[in-house]
TORKOL-4160 file (C-alpha; in steps of 0.2 Angstrom, whole numbers, padded with zeros to 4 digits, m for minus):
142
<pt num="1" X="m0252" Y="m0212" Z="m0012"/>
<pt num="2" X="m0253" Y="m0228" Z="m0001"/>
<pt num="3" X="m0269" Y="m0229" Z="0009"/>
<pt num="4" X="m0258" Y="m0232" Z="0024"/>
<pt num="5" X="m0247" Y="m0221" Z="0032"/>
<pt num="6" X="m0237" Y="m0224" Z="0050"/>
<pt num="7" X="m0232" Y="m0207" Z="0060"/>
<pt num="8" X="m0221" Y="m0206" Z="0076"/>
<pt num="9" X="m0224" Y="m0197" Z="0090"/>
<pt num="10" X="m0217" Y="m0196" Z="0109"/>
<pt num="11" X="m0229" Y="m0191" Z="0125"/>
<pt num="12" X="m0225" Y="m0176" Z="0132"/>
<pt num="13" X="m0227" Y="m0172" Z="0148"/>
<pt num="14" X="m0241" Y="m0160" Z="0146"/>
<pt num="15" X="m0252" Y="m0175" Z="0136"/>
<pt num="16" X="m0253" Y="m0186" Z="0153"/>
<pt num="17" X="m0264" Y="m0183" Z="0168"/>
<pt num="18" X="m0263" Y="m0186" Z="0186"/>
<pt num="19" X="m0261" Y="m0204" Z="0184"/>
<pt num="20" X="m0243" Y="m0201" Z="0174"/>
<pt num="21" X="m0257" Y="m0208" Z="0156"/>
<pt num="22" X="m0260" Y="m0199" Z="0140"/>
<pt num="23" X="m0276" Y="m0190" Z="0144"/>
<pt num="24" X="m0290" Y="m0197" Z="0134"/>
<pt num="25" X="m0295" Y="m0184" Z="0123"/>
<pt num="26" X="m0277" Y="m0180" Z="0117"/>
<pt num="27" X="m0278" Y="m0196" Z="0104"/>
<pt num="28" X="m0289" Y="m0185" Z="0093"/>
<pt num="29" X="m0276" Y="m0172" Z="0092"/>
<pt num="30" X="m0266" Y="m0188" Z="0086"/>
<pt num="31" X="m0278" Y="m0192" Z="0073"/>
<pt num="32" X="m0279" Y="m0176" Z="0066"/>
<pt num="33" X="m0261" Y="m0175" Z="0069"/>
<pt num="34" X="m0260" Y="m0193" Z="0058"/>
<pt num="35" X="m0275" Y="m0184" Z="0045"/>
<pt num="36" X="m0264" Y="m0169" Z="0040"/>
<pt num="37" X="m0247" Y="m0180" Z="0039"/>
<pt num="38" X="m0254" Y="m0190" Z="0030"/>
<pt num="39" X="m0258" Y="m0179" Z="0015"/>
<pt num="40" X="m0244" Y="m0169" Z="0018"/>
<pt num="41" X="m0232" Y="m0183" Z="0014"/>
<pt num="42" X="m0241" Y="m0183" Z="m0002"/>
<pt num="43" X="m0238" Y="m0166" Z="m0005"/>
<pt num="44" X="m0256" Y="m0161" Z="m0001"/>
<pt num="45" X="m0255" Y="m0150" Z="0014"/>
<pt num="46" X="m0271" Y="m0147" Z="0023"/>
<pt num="47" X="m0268" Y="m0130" Z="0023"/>
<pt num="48" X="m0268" Y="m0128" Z="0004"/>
<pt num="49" X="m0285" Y="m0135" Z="0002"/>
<pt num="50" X="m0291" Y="m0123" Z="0012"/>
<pt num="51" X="m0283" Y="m0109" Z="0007"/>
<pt num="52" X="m0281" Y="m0112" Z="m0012"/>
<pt num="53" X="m0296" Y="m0124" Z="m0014"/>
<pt num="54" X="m0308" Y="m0118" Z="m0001"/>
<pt num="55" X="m0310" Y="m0137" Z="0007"/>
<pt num="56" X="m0314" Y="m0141" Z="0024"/>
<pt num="57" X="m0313" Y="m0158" Z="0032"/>
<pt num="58" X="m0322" Y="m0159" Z="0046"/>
<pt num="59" X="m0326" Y="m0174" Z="0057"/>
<pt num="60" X="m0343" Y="m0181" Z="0058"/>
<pt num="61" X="m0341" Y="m0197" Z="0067"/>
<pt num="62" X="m0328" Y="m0205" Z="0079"/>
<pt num="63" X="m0326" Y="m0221" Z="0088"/>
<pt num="64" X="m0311" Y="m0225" Z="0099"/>
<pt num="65" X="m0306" Y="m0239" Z="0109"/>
<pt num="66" X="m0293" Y="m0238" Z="0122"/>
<pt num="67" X="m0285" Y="m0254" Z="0125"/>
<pt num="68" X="m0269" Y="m0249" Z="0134"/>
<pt num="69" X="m0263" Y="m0234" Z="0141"/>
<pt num="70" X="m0246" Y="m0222" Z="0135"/>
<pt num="71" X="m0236" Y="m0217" Z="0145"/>
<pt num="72" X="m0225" Y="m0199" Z="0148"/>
<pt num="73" X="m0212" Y="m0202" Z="0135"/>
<pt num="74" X="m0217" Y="m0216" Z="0127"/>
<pt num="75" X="m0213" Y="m0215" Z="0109"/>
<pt num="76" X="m0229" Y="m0221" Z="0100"/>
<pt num="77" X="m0232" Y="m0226" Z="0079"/>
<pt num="78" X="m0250" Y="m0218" Z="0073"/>
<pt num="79" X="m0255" Y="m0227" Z="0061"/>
<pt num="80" X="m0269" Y="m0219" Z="0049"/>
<pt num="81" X="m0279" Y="m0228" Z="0034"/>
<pt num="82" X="m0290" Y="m0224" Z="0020"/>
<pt num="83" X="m0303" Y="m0237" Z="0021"/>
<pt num="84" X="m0314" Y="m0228" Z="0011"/>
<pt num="85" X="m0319" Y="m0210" Z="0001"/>
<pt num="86" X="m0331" Y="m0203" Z="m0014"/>
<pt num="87" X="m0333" Y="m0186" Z="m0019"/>
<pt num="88" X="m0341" Y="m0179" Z="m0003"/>
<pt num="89" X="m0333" Y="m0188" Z="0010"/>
<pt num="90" X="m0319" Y="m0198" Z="0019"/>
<pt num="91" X="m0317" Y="m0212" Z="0031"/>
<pt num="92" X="m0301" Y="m0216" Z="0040"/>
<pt num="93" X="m0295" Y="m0228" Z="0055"/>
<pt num="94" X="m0281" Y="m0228" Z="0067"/>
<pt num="95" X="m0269" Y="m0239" Z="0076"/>
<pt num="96" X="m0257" Y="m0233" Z="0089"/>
<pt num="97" X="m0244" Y="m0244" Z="0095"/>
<pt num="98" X="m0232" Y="m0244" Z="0110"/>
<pt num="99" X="m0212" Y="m0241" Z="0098"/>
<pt num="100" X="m0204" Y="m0250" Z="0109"/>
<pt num="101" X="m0213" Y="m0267" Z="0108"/>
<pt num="102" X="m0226" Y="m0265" Z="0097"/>
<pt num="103" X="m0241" Y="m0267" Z="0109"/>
<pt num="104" X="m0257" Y="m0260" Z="0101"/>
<pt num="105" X="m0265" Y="m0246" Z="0113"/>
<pt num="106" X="m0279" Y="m0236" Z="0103"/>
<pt num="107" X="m0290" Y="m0240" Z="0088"/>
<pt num="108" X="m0301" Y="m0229" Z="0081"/>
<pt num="109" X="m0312" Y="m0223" Z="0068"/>
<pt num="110" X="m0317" Y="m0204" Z="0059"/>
<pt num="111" X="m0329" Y="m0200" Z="0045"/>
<pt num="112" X="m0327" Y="m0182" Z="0039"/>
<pt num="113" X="m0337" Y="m0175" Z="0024"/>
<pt num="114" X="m0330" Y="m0162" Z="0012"/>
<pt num="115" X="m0338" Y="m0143" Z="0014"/>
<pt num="116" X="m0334" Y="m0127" Z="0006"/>
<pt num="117" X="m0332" Y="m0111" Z="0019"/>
<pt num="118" X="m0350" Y="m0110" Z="0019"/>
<pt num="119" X="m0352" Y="m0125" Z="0027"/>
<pt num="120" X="m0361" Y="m0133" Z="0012"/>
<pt num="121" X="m0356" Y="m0150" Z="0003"/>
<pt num="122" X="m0343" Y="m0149" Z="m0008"/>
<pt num="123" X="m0337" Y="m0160" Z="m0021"/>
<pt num="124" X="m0320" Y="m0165" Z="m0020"/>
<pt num="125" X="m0317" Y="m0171" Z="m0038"/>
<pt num="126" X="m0320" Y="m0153" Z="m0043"/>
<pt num="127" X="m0315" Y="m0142" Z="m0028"/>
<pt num="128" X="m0298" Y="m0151" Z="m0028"/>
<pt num="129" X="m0295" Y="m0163" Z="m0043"/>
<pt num="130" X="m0277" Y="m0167" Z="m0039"/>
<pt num="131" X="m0280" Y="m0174" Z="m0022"/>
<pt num="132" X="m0296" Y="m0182" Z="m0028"/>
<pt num="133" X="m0285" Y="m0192" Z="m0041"/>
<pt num="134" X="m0274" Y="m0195" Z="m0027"/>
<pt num="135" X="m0284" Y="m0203" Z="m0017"/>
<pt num="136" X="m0293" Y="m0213" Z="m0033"/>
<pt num="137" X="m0276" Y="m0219" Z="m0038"/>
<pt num="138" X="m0272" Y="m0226" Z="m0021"/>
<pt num="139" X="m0289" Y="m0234" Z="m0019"/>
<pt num="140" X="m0287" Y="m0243" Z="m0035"/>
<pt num="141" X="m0267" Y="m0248" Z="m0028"/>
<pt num="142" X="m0276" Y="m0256" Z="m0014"/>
């Protein structure tokens, strides 16, 4: 599984505000949207793990850096990285960039820590040992 993984999108109307810009808060729906992608194109959908394995992923920390605005219809490339995981929790950052010329808009950071549907810690490596290999055997690529 590579530890990088590049997802297009294009603004829809509904995503901008008055000002004709991608609303801000809509860039998380993009990095969950880039998250679930993500393992899906592994094979790993996220609804699986919670379903069959009883994982849930949910975010603890996110930073976000708007450098440059999109725009209704803009095609844009999400970018989402593994920079790092253990057995409890994962740490990815974004990068999304204009299609057409490449122009970098947003970066931005999420920490998640794996629970069960309690809401307590679980431990990956057991809970799920196929992604947790997945994602050992891409860190090790790297």
């Amino acid at each position: 599984m590579p530890l990088l993984f590049t997802h297009k999108l294009r603004v829809r109307y509904a995503e901008t505000d008055q000002m004709g810009v991608v609303y801000h808060a809509r860039y998380l729906d993009w990095l969950e949207i880039g998250r679930t992608e993500m393992l899906r194109e592994q094979g790993m959908e996220y609804r699986t793990l919670e379903e069959q394995h009883g994982l849930l992923l949910p975010v603890v920390d996110v930073s976000i850096q708007y450098l440059k605005p999109a725009r209704y219809d803009d095609e844009v490339l999400l970018t989402t990285r593994i920079d790092g995981f253990n057995n409890v929790r994962l740490e990815c950052s974004y990068e999304i960039r204009r299609a057409q010329d490449g122009e970098l808009l947003v970066t931005a950071a999420t920490k998640h820590v794996w629970v069960n549907r309690q809401w307590r810690p679980a431990r990956i490596d057991r809970a799920c040992p196929q992604l947790y290999a997945l994602l050992k055997q891409a860190a090790e690529e790297n």
